[in-house]
C-alpha positions in Angstrom: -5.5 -10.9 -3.6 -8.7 -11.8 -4.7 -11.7 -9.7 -2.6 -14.2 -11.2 -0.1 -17.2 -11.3 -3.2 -14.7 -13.0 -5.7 -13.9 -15.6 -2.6 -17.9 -15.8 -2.0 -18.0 -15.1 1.5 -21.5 -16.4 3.4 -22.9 -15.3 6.7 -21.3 -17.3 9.6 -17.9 -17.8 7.7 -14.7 -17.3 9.7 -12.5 -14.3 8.4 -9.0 -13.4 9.0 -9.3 -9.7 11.3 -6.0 -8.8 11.8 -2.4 -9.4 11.3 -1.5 -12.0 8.6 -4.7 -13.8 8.8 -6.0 -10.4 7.4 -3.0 -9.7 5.1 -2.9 -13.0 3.8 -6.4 -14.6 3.9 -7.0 -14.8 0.7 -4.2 -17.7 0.5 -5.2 -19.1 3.7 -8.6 -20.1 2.9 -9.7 -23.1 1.0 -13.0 -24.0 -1.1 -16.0 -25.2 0.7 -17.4 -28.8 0.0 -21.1 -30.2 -0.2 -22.9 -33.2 -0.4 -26.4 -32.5 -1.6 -29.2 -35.5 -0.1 -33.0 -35.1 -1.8 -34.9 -36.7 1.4 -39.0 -37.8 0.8 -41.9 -36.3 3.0 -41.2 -38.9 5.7 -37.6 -37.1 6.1 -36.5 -40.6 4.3 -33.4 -39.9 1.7 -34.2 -40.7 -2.1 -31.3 -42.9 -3.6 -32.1 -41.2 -7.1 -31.9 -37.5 -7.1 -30.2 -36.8 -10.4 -33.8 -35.8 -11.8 -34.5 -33.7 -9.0 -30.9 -31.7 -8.7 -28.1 -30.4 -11.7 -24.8 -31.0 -11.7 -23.0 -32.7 -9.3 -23.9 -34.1 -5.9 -20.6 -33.8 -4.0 -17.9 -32.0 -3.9 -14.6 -32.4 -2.0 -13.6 -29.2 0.1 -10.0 -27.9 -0.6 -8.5 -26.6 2.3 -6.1 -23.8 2.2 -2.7 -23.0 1.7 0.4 -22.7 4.5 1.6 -19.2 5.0 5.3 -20.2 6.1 6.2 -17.5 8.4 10.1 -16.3 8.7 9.3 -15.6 12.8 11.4 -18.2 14.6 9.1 -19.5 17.4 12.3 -20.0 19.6 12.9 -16.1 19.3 9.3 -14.8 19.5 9.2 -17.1 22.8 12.5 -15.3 23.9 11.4 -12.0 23.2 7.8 -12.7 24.7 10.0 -13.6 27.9 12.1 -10.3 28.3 9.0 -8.5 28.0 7.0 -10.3 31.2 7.6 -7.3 33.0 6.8 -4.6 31.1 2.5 -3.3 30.8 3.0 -2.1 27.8 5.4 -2.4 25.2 6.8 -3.4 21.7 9.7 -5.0 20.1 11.4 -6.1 17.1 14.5 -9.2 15.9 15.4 -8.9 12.5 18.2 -10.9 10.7 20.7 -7.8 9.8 21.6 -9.9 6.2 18.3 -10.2 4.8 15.5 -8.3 6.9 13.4 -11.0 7.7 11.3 -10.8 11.0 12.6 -13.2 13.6 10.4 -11.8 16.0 7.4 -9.0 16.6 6.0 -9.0 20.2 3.5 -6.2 21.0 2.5 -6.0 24.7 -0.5 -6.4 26.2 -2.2 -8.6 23.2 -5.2 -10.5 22.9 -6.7 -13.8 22.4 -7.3 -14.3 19.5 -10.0 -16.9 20.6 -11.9 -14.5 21.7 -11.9 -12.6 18.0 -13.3 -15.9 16.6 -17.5 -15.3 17.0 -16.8 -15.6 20.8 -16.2 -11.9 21.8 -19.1 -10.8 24.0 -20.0 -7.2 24.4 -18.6 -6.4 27.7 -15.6 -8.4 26.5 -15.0 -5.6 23.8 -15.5 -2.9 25.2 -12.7 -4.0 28.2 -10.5 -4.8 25.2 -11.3 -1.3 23.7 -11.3 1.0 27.6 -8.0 -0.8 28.5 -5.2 2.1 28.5 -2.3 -0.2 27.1 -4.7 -0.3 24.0 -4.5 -4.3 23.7 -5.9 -4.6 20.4 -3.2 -1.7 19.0 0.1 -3.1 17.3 2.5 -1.4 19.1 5.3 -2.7 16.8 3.9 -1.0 13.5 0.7 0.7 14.7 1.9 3.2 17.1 4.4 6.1 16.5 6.8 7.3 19.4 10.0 10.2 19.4 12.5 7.8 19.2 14.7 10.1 21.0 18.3 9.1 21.8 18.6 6.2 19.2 18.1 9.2 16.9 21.4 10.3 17.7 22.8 7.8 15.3 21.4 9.5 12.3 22.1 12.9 13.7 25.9 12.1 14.1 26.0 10.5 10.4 24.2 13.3 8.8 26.9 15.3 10.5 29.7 13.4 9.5 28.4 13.0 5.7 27.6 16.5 4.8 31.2 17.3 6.9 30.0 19.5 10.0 32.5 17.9 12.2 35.1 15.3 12.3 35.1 12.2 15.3 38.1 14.3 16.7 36.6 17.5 17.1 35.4 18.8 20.4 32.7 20.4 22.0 32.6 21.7 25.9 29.0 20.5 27.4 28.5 22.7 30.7 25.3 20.8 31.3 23.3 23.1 28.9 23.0 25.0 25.6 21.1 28.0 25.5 19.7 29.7 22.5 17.6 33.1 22.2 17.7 33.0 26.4 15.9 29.5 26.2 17.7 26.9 28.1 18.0 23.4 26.4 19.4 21.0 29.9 21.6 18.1 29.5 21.5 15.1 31.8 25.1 16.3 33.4 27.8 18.3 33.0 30.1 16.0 30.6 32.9 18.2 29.7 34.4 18.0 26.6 33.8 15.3 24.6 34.3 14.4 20.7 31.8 12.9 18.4 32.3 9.4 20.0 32.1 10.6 24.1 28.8 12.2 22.8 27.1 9.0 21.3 28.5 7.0 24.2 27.3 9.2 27.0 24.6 10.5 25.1 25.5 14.0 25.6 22.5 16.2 24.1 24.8 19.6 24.3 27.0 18.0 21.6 23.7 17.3 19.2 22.3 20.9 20.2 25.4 22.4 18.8 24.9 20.5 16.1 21.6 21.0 15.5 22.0 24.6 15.9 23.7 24.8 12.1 21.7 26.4 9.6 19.9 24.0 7.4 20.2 21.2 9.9 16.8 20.0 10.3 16.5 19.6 6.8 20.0 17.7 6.7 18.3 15.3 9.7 14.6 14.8 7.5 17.3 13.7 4.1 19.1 11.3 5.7 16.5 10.0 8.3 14.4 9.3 4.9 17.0 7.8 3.7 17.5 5.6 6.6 13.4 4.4 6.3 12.2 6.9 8.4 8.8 9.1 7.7 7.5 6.3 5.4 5.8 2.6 5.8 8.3 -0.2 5.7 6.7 -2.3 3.9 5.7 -4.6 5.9 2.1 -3.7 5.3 0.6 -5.4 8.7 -1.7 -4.1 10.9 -2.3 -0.3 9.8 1.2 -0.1 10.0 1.9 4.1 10.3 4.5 5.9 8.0 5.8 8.1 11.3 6.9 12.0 10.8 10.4 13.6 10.1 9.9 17.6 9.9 11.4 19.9 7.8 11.7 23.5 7.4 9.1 24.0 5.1 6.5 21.6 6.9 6.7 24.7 10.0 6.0 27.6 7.2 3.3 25.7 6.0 1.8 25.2 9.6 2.7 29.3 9.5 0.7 29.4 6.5 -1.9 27.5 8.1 -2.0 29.6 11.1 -1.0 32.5 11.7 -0.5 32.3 15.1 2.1 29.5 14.5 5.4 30.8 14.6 6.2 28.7 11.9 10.4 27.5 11.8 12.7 28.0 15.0 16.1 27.0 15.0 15.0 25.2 18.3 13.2 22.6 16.2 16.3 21.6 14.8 17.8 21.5 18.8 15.2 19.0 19.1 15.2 16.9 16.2 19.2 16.1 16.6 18.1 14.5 19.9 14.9 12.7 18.0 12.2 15.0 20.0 10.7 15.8 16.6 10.5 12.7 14.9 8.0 10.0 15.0 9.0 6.5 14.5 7.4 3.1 14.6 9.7 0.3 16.5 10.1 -1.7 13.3 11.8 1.3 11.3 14.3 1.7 13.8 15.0 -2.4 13.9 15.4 -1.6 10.2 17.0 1.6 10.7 19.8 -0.3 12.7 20.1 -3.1 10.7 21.2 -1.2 8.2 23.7 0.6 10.0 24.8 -3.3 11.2 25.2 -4.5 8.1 27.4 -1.7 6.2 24.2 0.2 4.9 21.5 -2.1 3.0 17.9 -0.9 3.9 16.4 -4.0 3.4 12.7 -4.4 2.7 11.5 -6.2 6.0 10.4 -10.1 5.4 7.5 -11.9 7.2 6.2 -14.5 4.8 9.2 -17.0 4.0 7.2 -19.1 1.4 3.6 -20.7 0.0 3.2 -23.9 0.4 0.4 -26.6 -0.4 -1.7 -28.4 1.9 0.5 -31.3 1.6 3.9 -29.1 1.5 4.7 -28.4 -2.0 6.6 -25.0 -2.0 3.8 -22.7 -4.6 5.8 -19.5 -3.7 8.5 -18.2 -2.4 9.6 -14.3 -1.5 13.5 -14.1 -1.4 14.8 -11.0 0.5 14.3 -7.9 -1.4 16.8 -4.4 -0.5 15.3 -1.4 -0.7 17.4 0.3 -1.1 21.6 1.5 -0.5 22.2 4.1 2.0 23.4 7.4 1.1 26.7 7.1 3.2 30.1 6.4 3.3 31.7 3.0 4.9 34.2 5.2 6.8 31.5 7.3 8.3 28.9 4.6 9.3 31.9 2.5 10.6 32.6 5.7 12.8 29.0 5.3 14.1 29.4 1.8 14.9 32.6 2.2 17.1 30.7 4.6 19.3 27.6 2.0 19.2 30.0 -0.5 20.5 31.2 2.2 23.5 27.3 2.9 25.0 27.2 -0.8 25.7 30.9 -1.4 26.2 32.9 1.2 28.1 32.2 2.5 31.8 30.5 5.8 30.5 28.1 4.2 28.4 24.6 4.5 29.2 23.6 1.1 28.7 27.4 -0.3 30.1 25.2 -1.8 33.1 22.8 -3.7 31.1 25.9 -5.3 29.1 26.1 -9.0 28.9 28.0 -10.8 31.6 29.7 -12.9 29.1 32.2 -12.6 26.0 29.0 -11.5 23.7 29.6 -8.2 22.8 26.3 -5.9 21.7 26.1 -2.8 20.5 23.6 -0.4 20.3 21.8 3.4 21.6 19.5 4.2 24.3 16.9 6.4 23.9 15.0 8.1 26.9 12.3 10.4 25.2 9.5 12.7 26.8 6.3 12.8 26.3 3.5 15.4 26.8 2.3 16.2 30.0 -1.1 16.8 29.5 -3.5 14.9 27.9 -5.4 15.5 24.8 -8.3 18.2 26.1 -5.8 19.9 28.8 -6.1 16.9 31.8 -3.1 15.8 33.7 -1.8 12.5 32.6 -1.4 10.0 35.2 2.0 8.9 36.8 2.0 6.4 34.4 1.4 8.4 31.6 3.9 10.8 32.4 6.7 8.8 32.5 9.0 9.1 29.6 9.4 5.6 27.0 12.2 3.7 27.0 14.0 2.4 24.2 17.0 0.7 23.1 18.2 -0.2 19.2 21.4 -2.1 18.2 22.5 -5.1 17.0 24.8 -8.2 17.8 27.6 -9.3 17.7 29.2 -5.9 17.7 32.3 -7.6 15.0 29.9 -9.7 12.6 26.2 -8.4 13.3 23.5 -11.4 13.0 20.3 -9.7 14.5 19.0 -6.0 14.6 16.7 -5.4 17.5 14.5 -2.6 19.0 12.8 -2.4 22.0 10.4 0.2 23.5 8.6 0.2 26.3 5.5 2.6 26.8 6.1 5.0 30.0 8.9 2.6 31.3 11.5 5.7 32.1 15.0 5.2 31.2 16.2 3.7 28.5 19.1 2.6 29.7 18.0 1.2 33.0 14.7 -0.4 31.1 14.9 -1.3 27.5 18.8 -2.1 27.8 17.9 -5.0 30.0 14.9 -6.3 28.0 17.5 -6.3 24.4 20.3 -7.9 25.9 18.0 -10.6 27.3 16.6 -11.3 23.9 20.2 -10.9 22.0 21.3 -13.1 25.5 18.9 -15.7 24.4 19.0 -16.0 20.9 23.0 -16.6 20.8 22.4 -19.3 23.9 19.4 -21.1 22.5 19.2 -20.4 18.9 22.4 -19.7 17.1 24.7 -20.5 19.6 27.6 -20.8 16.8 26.5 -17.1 15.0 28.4 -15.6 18.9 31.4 -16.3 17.6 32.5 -13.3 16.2 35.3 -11.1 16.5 35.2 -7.9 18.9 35.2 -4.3 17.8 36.7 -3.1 21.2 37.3 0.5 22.1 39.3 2.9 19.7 41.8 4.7 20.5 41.9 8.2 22.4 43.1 11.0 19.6 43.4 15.2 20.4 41.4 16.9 18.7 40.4 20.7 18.9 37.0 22.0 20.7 34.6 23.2 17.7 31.5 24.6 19.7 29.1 26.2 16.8 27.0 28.3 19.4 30.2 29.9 21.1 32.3 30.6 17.6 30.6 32.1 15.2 33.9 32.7 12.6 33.1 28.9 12.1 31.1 27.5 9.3 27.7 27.2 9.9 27.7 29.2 13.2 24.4 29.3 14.6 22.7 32.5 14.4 20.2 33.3 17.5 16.7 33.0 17.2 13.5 32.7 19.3 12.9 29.5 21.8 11.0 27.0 19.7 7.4 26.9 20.5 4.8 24.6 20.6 4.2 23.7 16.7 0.1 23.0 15.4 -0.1 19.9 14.0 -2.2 18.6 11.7 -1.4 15.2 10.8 1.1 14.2 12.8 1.3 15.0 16.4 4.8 16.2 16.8 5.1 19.3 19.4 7.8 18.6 21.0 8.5 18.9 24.7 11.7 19.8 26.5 14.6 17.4 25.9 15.8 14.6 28.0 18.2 11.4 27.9 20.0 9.6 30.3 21.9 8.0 32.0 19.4 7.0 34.6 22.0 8.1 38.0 21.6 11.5 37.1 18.9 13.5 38.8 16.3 14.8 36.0 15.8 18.1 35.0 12.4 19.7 35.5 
């Protein structure tokens, strides 16, 4: 892309500021014209000028080219819709079969009138003092602990590197504790396999498993290998790379500081429940997609085509993979029945928010903290205190067409607000846009199997026993603000735990 001296930019011209206008401006704008006149010292034009100016006289402006998007209005409008309610949020359609954008909303925006010479200075600095950060991209611009919908990658790193099978059992009590620190579930849930843990989004089961030595390095390999902890791609909008730690990222803070305590095997609690990780809401659309669509991380797709002023096609960008997972079709069909279960059986935490018809959606929940103080030591407001809510998944459950994921800043739980806001959109799209694409077979509910209890904190004679250590503590972070607070999840009915 040629730069704005090549393109001969002059004071007063109109410049793309953000967003594809930015990205792709060197596309979207034409060639100025000019038609020179020579006028006497009466203000009269002369009819002769050609020995008074060189070269030519006139010249035709070229306009610019056609960006052809691949956002489907229809969907964007949809999407737009579900998330009237919400201050601030962001969310994400993506076709699961070729990772093109079908929709990015990011809530509040802005005119973009306004960003066209007409911004005045008390204009601005409303835009740039409004909390819900208006003029942010909440969809690419923003990282957030993606917290439940992590569980997906916890349970397949698990399964891939053979910590557990789905029939093995652990026994939640409504806690774990480690080192006499207490990490809280959302209930007491009993025992419960691999499945009943995604489904009710037990965080006991991921503590146990996060609890194995060498686990938070197991969650950072395959959560990189899922997208995660690097840009997608996309390349809109500042779009951030997020955060996946690792053991050797807390020795280096150790290194940095001496005060730091450096590694805790609580990190690793934390991480298998996605209170380490930072994600933006486009790498887990992508993140899900390729879980949908049997394990193709595809490159994600905003510009369809180039075309001419009058609609010749100069360019087109066919759908590019990234690249294949790292994981079995057995395994990330595993994950996918239990996907189907948190939307689809009584105990899932999202089984409220499920559609009232015969489209069936899968998907994971995600209630994650936040700090409760603000950056110099205040207290946050109510608002600001609440946790986010998200939801991830993808539709139909038998034949995926769309990956979404939803987030909504400070909304609570994820099940009770996100859920709503994605089945809306996946509601919407199958009614109104691809009505036919519903038609797909079911994945229903697999069948109940024995299996023994494996609990890694309570055995040690089994492999990968966890070995006590001190309560993980609030890391320093450099880059990447990652401390993470005291885990939570849903389901929304159950009292929270302080």
């Amino acid at each position: 892309m040629r730069s704005k001296k090549d393109e001969g930019f002059r004071a007063g011209d109109l410049i793309g500021r953000t967003g594809i206008e930015r990205q792709w401006d060197g596309y979207l704008r034409g060639h100025p014209g000019f038609h020179k006149v020579v006028v006497d010292r009466r203000g009269l034009p002369k009819t002769d000028i050609r020995d008074v100016i060189e070269g030519p006289d006139t010249k035709a402006a070229v306009p610019g080219n056609n960006v052809v998007l691949t956002v489907d209005v229809e969907v964007q409008k949809i999407a737009e819709r579900a998330l009237r309610p919400a201050a601030a949020a962001g969310a994400v359609v993506m076709d699961v079969g070729t990772g093109r954008v079908l929709a990015m909303v990011s809530k509040p925006a802005f005119d973009p009138n306004e960003m066209s010479g007409h911004l005045t200075p008390d204009a601005e600095q409303r835009l740039l003092s409004d909390r819900y950060k208006p003029l942010h991209d909440k969809t690419v611009g923003e990282t957030y602990y993606p917290g439940s919908t992590f569980k997906a990658v916890s349970a397949i790193a698990a399964l891939e590197d053979r910590l557990v099978t789905p029939e093995e059992k652990a026994k939640c009590h409504g806690s774990f504790e480690l080192a006499r620190h207490v990490f809280k579930c959302t209930k007491t849930h009993g025992v419960v396999n691999l499945y009943d843990a995604v489904v009710q989004s037990c965080n006991v089961y991921f503590y146990e498993l996060g609890a194995r030595p060498g686990m938070l390095d197991r969650l950072a390999r395959f959560g990189t290998d899922m997208g995660l902890g690097a840009p997608s791609g996309l390349g809109l909008n500042g779009e951030e790379a997020g955060f996946i730690a690792t053991e050797e990222w807390y020795r280096e803070q150790k290194r940095l500081n001496p005060k730091n305590e450096g590694f805790q095997v609580g990190h690793a609690l934390n991480a298998a429940i996605g209170q380490e990780t930072r994600v933006t809401v486009l790498q887990m659309a992508m993140l899900y997609a390729a879980i949908a669509n049997g394990g193709k991380l595809w490159l994600p797709q905003i510009v369809e085509r180039i075309e001419s002023p009058t609609g010749q096609v100069l360019e087109e960008f066919p759908p590019r993979v990234r690249r294949e997972l790292s994981v079995s079709p057995e395994n990330l069909a595993i994950v996918r029945q239990a996907l189907v279960g948190v939307v689809n059986e009584p105990k899932g935490t999202a089984y409220k928010a499920r559609p009232d018809d015969d489209l069936e959606v899968s998907g994971k929940t995600g209630t994650a903290q936040v700090r409760h103080m603000g950056k110099r030591g205040e207290p946050l407001s109510s608002y600001e205190q609440n946790d986010h809510a998200w939801f991830a998944g993808f539709a139909p459950s038998g034949h995926p067409r769309i990956a979404f994921a939803v987030l909504v800043e400070h909304g609570g739980h994820g099940g009770d607000v996100a859920a709503p806001v994605a089945m809306e959109i996946t509601h919407g799209y199958f009614e109104s846009v691809a009505p036919a694409d519903r038609a797909a077979p079911h994945l229903g509910l697999p069948r109940r199997r024995p299996g023994r209890i494996v609990s890694s904190a309570m055995d040690d004679s089994l492999p990968g026993a966890a070995v006590p250590a001190p309560a993980p503590a609030e890391p320093a972070v450099a880059a990447a603000p990652v401390a993470p607070p005291a885990p939570a999840d849903e389901p929304a009915e159950e009292a929270r735990t302080p």
